[in-house]
C-alpha positions, 0 to 999 in steps of 0.5 A: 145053510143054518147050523144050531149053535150054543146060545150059551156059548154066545153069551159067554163070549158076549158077557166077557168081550166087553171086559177084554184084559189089556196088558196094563192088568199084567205084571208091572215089570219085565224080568231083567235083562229080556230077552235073554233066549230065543222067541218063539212066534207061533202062526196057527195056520199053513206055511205061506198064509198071511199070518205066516209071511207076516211073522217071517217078514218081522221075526228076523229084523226083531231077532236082529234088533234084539240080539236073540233068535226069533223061531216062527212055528206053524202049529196049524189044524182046527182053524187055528186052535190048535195054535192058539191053545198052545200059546194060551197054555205057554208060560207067559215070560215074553217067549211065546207069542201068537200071530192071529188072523180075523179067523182067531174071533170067527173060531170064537163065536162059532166054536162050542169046546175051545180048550181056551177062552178067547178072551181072559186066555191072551193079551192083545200086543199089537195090530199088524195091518188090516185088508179090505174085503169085497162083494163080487158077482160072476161076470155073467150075472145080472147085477151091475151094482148093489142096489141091482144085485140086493133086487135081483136076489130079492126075486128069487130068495133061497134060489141063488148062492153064495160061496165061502171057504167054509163054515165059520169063515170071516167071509161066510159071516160077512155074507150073513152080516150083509143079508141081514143088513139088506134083508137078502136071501142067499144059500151058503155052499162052503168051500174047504179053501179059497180056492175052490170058492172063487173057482166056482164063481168064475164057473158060475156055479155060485153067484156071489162071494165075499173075497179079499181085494188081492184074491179079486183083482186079477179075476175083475182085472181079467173080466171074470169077475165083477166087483160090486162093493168094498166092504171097509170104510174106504175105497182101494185105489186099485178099483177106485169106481168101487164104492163101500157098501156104505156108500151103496146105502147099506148101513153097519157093514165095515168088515175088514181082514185083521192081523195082530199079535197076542201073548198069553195072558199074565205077560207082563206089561213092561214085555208087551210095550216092548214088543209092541213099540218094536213092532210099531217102529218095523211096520213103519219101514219102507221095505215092511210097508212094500213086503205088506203091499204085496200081500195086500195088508196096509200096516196099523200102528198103535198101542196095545189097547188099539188091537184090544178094542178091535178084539172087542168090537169082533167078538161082539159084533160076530156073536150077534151075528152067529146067534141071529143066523144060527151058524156053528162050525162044531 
């Protein structure tokens, strides 16, 4: 499915990913005596997606380390503009910060009208964790591996599909990262959820899927799905046969789900180190790495220019895609 998009938009968004703020141009000091009332962390998605549990999961263990209320809201709607607009607009005091998800650079880059800018708007914290996303096929389809399957849709282009949760999704634009990577041909049906994009696929009704290895494992485990390729840069000891998409040969194709923490932009620095080094010390305890675990994330630690490049390198890399495959959600 091909959508016309803004090339203007685009090239505003490559233009200014490659001058991504760190929080380093911030202010140099943090007010006295911070914090000094409740913090607010505000996921722009539904209560129980990732973002939410991480934020739950951390909030508490930070309002206990701080000694001040730590409120987690969910302003969901828009695929999460609704949310980061209203971080983008808070007062950048340290009170306010965003819990985003890999959506936050897909909305970026196929969104004409966002009512902030993606990049100047925020500054990056702290990435919380990644997750490995994978290729997988109906159990009845032909293809074994991913040479077979890039063959078997080679013989019949446009005929075959694959499912989404929608229009501007991270795993729409993997898909189309990986058909033109390989030169494939598939049609998009998008999906209002996940839910009913992977239903589809154990239906047979579409053919193939980018989906997260957690969504995957109990359908492969079961035999109503196959999983072909793991599309980061190393295998999951879950399915340990699994090879990477760079293993099979396909080249430029290390696509992973992102979690991280932004504050609006102008938070001082001093504000920003705290929060991260915070963080950095939480996601290095036993029971946050098993509560991560379970919701199939492996924690990231670093600084906050770690997240900033990751930010950089999406906007990038994303922009190039929605321009060549003519994709825009508005």
């Amino acid at each position: 499915m091909k959508i016309a998009t803004s090339l203007a938009a685009l090239g505003f968004i490559l233009a200014t990913a490659v001058s991504l703020p760190s929080h380093a141009q911030a202010q140099s000091s943090a007010p006295q005596g911070y914090p000094s009332r409740p913090i607010q962390f505000i996921v722009p998605y539904t209560p129980g997606t990732t973002a939410d549990v991480l934020a739950r999961l951390l909030g508490p263990r930070i309002s206990q380390h701080w000694g001040v209320p730590v409120v987690v809201d969910n302003k969901a709607g828009a695929a999460g503009i609704i949310g980061s607009d209203a971080v983008a607009k808070a007062a950048p005091d340290g009170y306010t910060f965003l819990f985003a998800a890999t959506s936050y650079g897909t909305v970026a880059v196929t969104s004409k009208n966002l009512p902030f800018d993606p990049v100047k708007s925020f500054a990056p914290v702290s990435l919380l964790g990644t997750s490995a996303m994978t290729l997988v096929v109906n159990n009845r389809f032909p293809a074994q591996n991913m040479k077979e399957f890039v063959a078997e849709v080679k013989k019949q282009p446009g005929v075959l599909n694959y499912a989404s949760p929608g229009i501007g999704s991270s795993q729409q634009l993997a898909m189309e990262l990986l058909k033109q990577e390989t030169g494939i041909n598939l049609t998009h049906v998008p999906y209002k959820g996940s839910s009913g994009a992977i239903n589809d696929i154990v239906a047979g009704h579409v053919q193939a899927s980018v989906v997260s290895v957690q969504s995957a494992t109990p359908l492969v485990q079961s035999g109503k799905m196959r999983m072909l390729a793991v599309l980061g840069n190393e295998r999951v000891p879950t399915f340990p046969q699994v090879p990477t998409v760079n293993e099979t040969g396909v080249a430029n194709m290390v696509v992973e789900t992102w979690y991280g923490v932004m504050a609006p932009a102008g938070t001082p620095a001093a504000i920003v180190n705290k929060m991260n080094a915070e963080i950095n010390q939480l996601l290095a305890l036993p029971e946050v790495k098993e509560a991560m675990a379970k919701q199939g994330v492996n924690p990231t630690v670093g600084p906050p220019e770690r997240f900033g490049n990751l930010l950089r390198n999406e906007l990038k890399l994303w922009s190039q895609v929605v321009s060549r495959g003519k994709i825009s959600v508005d």
